[in-house]
N, C-alpha and C positions, 0 to 999 in steps of 0.2 A: 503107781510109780514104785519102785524098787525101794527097798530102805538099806540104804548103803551102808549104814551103822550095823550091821546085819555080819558084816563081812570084815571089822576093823581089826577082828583079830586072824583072818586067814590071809596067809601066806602065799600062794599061788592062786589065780583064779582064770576061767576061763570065760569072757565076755563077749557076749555077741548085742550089737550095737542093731540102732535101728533102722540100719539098710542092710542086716545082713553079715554083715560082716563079723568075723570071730578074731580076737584078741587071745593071746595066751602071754600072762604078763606075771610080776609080782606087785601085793600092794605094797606100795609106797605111802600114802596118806590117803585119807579122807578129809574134805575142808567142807567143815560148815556151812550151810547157805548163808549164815549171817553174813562172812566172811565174802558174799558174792552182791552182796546187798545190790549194791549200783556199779555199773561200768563204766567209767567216760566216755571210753572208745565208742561205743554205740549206743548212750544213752538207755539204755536198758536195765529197769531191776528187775534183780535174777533171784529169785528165791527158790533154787533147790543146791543139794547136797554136791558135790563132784568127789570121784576117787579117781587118783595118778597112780599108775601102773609102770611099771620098770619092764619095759619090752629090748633085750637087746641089752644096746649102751642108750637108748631113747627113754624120756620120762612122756608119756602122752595121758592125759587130764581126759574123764570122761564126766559128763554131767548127767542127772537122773534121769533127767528127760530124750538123754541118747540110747540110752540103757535099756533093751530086751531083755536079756537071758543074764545071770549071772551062776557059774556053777564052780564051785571051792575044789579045785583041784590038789593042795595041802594047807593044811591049819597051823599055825602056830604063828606070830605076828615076824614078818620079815625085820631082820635089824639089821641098819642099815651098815 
């Protein structure tokens, strides 16, 4: 699995997810897995990391376990 914390301070990144798909986004955050601990919605505890990317005017959440590829297109932490 990726370590998202890896990427907390780049600014740009290019993500390609695990069907394939490529992402060209800004980070916007990274959140904790603690922070995922338990779901209601579908009863599920979720222990891994997620990063939200600023695609567009869209914020879209990605979690560890969706995550192939990650490749830092510029560094320096986006403010928002």
């Amino acid at each position: 699995m990726i370590n998202l914390w890896d990427y907390q301070e780049a600014r740009k990144i290019r993500l390609v997810d695990v069907d394939d798909e490529v992402f060209i986004g800004y980070v916007i955050d990274i959140t904790d897995a603690e922070e995922y601990m338990y779901d209601e919605t579908d009863d599920i505890e979720n222990f891994e990391d997620g990063i939200t990317l600023k695609i567009g005017e869209k914020h879209i959440e990605f979690m560890q376990s969706e995550i192939k590829l990650i490749e830092v297109l510029e560094w320096e932490k986006w403010e928002n």
